[in-house]
C-alpha positions as YAML, in Angstrom:
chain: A
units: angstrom
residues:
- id: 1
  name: UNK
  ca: [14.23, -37.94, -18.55]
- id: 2
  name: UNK
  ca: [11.49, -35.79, -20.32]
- id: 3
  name: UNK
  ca: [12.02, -32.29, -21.83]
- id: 4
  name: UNK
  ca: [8.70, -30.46, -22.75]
- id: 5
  name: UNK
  ca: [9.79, -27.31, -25.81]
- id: 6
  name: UNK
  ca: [7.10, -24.66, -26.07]
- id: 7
  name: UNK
  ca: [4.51, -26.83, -26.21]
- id: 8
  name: UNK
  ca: [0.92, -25.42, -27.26]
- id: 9
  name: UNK
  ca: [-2.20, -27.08, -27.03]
- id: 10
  name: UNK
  ca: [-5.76, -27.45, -25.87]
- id: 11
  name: UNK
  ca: [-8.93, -28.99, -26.21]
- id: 12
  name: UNK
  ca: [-12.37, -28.53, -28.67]
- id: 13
  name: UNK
  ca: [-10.56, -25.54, -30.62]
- id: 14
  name: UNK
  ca: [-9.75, -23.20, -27.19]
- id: 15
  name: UNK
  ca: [-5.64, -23.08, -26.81]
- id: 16
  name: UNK
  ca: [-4.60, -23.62, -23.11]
- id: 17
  name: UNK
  ca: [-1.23, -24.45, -22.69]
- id: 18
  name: UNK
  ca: [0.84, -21.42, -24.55]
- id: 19
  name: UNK
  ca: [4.36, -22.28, -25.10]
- id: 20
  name: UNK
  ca: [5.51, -24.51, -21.97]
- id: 21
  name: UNK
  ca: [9.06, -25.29, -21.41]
- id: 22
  name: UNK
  ca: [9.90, -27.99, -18.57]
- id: 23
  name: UNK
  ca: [12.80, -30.18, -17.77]
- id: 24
  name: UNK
  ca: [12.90, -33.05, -15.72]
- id: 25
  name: UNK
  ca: [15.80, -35.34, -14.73]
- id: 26
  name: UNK
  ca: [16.22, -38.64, -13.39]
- id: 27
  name: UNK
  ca: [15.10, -38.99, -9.58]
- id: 28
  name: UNK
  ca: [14.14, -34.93, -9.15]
- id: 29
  name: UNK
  ca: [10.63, -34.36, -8.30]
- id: 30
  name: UNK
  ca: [8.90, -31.23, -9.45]
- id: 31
  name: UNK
  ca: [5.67, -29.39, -7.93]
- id: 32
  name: UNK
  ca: [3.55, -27.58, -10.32]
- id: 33
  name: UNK
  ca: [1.52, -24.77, -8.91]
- id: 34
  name: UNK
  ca: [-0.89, -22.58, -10.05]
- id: 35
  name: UNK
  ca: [-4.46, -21.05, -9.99]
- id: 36
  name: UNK
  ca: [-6.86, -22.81, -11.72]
- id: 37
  name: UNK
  ca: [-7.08, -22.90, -15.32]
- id: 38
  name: UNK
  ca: [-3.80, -22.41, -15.86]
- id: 39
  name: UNK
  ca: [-3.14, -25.30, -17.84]
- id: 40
  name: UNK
  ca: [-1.83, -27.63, -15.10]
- id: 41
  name: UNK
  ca: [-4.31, -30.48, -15.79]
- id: 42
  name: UNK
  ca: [-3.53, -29.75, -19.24]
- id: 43
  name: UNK
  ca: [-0.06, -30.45, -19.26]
- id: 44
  name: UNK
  ca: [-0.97, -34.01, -17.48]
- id: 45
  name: UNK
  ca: [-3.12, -34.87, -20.06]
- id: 46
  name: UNK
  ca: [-0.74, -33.96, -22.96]
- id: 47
  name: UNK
  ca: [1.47, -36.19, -21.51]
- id: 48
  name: UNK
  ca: [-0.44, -39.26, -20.85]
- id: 49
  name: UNK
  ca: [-2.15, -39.10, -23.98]
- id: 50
  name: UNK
  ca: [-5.70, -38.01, -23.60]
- id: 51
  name: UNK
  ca: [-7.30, -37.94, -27.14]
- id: 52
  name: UNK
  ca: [-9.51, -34.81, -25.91]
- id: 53
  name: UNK
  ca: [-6.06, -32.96, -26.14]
- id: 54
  name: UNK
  ca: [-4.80, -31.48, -29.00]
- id: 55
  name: UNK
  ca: [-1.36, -30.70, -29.66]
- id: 56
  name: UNK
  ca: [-0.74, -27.99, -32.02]
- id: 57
  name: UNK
  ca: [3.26, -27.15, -31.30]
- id: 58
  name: UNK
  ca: [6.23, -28.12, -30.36]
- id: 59
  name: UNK
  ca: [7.83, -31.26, -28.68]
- id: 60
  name: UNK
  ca: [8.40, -33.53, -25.75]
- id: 61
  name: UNK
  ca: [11.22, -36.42, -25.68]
- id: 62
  name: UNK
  ca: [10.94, -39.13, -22.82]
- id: 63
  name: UNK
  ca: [13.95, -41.28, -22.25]
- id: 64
  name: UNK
  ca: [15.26, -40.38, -25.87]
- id: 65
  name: UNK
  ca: [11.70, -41.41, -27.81]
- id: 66
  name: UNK
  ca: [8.98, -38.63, -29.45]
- id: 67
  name: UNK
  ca: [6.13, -39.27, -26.59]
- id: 68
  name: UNK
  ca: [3.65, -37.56, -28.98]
- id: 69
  name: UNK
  ca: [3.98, -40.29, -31.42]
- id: 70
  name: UNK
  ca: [2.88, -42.97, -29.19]
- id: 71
  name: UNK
  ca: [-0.01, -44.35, -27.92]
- id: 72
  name: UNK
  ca: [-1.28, -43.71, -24.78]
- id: 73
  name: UNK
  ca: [-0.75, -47.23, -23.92]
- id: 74
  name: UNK
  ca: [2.70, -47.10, -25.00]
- id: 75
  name: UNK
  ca: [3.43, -44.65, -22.92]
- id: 76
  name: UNK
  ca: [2.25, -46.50, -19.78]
- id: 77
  name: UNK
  ca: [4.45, -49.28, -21.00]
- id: 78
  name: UNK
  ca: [7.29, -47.00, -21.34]
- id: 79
  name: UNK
  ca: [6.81, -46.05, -17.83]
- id: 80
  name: UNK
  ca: [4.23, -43.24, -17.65]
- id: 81
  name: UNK
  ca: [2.15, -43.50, -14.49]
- id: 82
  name: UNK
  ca: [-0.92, -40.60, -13.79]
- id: 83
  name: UNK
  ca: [-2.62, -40.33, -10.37]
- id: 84
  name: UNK
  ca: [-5.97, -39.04, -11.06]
- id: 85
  name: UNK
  ca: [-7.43, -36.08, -9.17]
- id: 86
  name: UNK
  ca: [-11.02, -38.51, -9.41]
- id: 87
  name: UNK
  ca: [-9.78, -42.26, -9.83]
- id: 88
  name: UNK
  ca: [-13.00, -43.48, -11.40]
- id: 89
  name: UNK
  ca: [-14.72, -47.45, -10.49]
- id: 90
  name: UNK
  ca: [-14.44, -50.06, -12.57]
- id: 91
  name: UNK
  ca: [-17.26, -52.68, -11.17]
- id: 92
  name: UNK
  ca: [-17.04, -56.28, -11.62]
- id: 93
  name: UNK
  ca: [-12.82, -56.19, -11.90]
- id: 94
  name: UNK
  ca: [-11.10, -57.07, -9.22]
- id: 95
  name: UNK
  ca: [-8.33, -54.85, -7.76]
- id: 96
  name: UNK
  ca: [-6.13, -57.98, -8.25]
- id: 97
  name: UNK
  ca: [-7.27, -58.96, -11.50]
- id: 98
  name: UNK
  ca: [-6.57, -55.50, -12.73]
- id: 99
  name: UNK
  ca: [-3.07, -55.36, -12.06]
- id: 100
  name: UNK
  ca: [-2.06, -58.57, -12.75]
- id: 101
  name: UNK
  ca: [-3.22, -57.18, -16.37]
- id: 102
  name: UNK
  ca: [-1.57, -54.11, -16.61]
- id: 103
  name: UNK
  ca: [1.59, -55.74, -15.06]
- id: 104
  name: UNK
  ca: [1.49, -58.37, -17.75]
- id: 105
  name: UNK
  ca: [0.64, -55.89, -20.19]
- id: 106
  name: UNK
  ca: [4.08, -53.98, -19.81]
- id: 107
  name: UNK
  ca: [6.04, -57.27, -19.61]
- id: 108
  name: UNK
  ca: [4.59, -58.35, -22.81]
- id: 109
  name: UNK
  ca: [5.57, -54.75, -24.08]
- id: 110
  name: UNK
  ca: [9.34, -55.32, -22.71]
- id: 111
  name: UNK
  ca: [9.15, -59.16, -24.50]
- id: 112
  name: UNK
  ca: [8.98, -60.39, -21.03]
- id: 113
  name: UNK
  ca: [6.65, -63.76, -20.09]
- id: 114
  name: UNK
  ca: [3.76, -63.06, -17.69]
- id: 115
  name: UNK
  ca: [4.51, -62.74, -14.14]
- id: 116
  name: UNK
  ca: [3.99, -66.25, -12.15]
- id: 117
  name: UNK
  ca: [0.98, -65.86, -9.88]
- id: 118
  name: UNK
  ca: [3.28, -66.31, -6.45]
- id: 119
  name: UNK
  ca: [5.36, -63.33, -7.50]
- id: 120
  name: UNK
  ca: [2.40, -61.78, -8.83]
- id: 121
  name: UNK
  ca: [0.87, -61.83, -5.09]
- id: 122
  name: UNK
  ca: [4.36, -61.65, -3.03]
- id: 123
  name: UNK
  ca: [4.36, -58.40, -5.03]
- id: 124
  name: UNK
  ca: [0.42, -57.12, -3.87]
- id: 125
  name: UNK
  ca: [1.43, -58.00, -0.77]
- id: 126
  name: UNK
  ca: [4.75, -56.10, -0.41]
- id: 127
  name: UNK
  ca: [3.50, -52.91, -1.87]
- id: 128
  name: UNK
  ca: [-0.14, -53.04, -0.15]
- id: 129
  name: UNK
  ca: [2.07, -52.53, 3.08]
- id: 130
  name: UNK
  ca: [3.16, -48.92, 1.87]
- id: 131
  name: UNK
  ca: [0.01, -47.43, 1.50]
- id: 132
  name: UNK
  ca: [-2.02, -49.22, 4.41]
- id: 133
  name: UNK
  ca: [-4.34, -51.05, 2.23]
- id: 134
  name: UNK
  ca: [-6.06, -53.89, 3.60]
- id: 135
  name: UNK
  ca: [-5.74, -57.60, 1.66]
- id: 136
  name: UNK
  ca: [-9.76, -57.24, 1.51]
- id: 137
  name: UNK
  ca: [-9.53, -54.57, -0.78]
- id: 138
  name: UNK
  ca: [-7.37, -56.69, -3.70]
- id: 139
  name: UNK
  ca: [-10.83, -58.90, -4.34]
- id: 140
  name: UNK
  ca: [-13.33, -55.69, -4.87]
- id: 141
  name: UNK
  ca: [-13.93, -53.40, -7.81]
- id: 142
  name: UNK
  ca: [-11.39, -51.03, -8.56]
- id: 143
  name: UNK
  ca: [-12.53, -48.13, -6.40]
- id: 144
  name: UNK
  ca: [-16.05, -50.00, -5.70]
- id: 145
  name: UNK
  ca: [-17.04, -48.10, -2.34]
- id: 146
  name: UNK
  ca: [-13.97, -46.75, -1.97]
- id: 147
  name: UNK
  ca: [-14.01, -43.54, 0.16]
- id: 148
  name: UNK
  ca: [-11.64, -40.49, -1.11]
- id: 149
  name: UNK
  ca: [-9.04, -41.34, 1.02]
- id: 150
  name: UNK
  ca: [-8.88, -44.94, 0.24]
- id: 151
  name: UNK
  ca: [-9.02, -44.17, -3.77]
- id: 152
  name: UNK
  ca: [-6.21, -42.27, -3.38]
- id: 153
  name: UNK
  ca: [-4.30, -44.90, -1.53]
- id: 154
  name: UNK
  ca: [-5.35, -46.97, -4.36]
- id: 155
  name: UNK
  ca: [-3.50, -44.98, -6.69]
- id: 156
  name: UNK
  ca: [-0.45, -44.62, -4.94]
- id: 157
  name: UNK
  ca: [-0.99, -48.39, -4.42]
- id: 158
  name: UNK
  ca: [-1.10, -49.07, -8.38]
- id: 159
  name: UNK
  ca: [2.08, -47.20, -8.63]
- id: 160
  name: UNK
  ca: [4.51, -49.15, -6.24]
- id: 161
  name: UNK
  ca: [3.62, -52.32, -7.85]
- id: 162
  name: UNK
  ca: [3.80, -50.51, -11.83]
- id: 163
  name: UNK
  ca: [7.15, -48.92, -10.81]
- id: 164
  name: UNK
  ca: [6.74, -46.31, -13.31]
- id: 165
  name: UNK
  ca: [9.97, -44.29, -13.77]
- id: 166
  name: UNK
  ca: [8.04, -41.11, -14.35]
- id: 167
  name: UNK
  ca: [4.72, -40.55, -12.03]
- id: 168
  name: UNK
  ca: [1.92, -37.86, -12.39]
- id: 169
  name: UNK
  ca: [0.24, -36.70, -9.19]
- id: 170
  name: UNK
  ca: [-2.61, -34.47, -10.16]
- id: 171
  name: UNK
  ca: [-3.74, -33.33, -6.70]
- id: 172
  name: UNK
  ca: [-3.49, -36.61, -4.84]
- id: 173
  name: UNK
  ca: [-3.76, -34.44, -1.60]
- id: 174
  name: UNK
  ca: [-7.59, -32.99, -2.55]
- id: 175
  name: UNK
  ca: [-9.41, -34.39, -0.13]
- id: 176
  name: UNK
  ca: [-7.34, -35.80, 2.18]
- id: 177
  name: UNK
  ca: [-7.30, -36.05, 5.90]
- id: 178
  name: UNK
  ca: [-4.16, -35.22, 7.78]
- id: 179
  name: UNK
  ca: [-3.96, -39.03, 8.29]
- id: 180
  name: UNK
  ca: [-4.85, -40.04, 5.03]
- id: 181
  name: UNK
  ca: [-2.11, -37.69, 2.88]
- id: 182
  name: UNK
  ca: [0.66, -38.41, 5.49]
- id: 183
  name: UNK
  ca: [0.29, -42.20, 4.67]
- id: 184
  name: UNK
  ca: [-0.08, -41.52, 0.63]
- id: 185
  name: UNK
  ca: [2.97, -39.09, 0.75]
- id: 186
  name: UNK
  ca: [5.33, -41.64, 3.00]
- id: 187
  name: UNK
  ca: [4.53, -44.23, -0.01]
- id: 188
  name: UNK
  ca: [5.42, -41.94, -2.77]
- id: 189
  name: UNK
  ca: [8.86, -41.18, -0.49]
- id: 190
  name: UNK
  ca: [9.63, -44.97, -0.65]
- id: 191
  name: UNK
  ca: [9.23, -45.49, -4.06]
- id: 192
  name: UNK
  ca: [12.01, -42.68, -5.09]
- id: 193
  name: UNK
  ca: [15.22, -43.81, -6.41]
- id: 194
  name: UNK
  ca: [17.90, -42.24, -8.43]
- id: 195
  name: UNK
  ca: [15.85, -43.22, -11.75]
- id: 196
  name: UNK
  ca: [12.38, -42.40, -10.97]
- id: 197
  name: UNK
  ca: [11.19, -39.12, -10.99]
- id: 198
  name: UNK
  ca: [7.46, -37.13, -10.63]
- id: 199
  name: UNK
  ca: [5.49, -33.96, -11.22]
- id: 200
  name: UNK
  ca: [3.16, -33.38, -8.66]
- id: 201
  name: UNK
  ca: [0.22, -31.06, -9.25]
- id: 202
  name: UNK
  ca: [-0.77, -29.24, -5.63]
- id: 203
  name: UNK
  ca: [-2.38, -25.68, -4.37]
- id: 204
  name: UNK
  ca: [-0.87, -27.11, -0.83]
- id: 205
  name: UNK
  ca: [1.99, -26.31, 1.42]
- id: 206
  name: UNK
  ca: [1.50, -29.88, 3.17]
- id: 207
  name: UNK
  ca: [2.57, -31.24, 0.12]
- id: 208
  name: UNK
  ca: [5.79, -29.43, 0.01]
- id: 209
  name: UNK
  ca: [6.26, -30.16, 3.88]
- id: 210
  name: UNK
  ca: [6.28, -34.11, 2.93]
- id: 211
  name: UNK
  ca: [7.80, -34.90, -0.41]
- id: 212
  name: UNK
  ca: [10.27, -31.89, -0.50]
- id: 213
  name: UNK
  ca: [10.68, -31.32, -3.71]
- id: 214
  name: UNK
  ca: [13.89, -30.58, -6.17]
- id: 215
  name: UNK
  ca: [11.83, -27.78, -7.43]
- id: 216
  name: UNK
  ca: [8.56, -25.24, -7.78]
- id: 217
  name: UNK
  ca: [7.34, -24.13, -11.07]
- id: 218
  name: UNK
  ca: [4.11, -21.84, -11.26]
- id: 219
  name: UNK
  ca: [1.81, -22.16, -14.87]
- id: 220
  name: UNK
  ca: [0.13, -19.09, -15.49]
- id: 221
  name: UNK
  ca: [-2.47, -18.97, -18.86]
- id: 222
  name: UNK
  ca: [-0.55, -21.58, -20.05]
- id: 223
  name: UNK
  ca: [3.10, -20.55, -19.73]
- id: 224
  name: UNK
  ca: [5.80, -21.57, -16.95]
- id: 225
  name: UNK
  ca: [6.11, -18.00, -15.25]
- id: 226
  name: UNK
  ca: [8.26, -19.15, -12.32]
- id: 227
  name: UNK
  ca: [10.50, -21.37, -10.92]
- id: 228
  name: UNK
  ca: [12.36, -21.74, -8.10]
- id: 229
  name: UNK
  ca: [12.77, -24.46, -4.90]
- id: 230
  name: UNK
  ca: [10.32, -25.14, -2.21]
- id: 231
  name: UNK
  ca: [11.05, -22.01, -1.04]
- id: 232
  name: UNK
  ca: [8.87, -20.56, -3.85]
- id: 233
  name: UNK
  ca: [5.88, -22.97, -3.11]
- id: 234
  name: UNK
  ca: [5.61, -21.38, 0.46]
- id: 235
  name: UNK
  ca: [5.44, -17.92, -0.72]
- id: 236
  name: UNK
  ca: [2.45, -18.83, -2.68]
- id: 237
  name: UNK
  ca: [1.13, -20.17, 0.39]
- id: 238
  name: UNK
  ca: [1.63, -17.14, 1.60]
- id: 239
  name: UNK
  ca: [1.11, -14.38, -0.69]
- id: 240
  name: UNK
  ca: [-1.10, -16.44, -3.42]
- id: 241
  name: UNK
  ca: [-0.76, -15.87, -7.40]
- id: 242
  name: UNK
  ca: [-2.06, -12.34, -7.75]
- id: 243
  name: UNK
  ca: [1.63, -10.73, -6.83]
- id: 244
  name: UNK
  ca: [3.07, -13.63, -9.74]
- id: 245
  name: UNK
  ca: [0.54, -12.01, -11.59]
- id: 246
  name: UNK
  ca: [0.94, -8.64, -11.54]
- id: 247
  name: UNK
  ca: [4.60, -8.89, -12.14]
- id: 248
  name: UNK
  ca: [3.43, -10.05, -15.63]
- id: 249
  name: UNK
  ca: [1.25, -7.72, -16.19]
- id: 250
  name: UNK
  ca: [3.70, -4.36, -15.40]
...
């Protein structure tokens, strides 16, 4: 599904990601790991498309297509989804008005028609369900008063009813109660299949404990240092990044 080939780049002149290799197939889910400013962020933004990125070398192929030659919006449309660490508010749209329009959006993109309002709100009301959103919530501001928790819902919220097949979670669990990540990870479980797959940005061994990832790679100054299976992510738990780090160094 995507294949990332020593990949440089980084933002206002300062080079953060140094030569990244990463694979990803269809329906594996991969934790990234790291301390911070490592480049994990980085690497999120690089491949949604965030203009304050610069890419400088090498490539990454989605599904067959050059992802650094299209648009971030194209990218969505191809099927690109990115949980933000901060989801920001967007007053005065509705939670229902702004999906109906990215939903649409991607149809149009696929030379569909526009989805008839009755599916359009069979389909809010289905996926609401997975992440215990109430229906209250689909006629407020995106993220208008939401607390933490409930943004994060939100997001995971956005993604059942885009049905992206490759999802970003940049530390969806920051900030979470116990409560709160156990229903946002049981939402992301659902929505696996055998064509969707995810990189999921976490410092947390909770994380592991839910989604059990295919495998654990650790970004250090920019470069993929480890990898291994959920066995890995526990030993960072355990031991932190300064033993990963002084392997380098000797």
């Amino acid at each position: 599904m995507l294949e990332i080939k020593d990949l440089h780049a980084g933002i206002e002149g300062k080079e953060i990601l140094r030569g990244v290799n990463l694979t990803i197939r269809d329906g594996e889910v991969h934790v990234l790991m790291g301390p911070n400013g490592s480049g994990k962020s980085t690497l999120s933004n690089v491949l949604v498309g965030n203009p304050k990125y610069e890419v400088t070398q090498g490539s990454i192929i989605f599904n067959g297509k050059d992802l650094l030659a299209l648009s971030p919006e194209d990218r969505s449309h191809e099927g690109i989804f990115m949980s933000f660490q901060s989801p920001i508010e967007i007053p005065g749209v509705s939670m229902t008005n702004f999906l109906r329009a990215a939903v649409n959006a991607r149809r149009k993109y696929q030379g569909l028609d526009p989805m008839p309002a009755p599916d359009f709100l069979k389909l809010l009301r289905e996926k609401r369900k997975l992440v215990g959103l109430d229906a209250h919530f689909m006629s407020r501001g995106v993220n208008e008063g939401f607390s933490g928790g409930e943004r994060k819902r939100n997001e995971i919220f956005q993604m059942a009813v885009l049905e992206p097949l490759f999802s970003i979670l940049d530390e969806t669990d920051s900030g979470l109660d116990v409560d709160a990540l156990r229903i946002v990870a049981e939402g992301f479980n659902t929505l696996r299949g055998e064509r969707t797959s995810a990189m999921v940005i976490t410092h947390y061994q909770r994380m592991l404990d839910y989604l059990k990832p295919d495998f654990v790679h650790v970004l250090v100054d920019g470069r993929v240092v480890r990898e291994g299976t959920a066995a890995l992510g526990y030993e960072i738990e355990e031991k932190g990044f300064d033993w990963i780090k002084n392997e380098i160094a000797q």
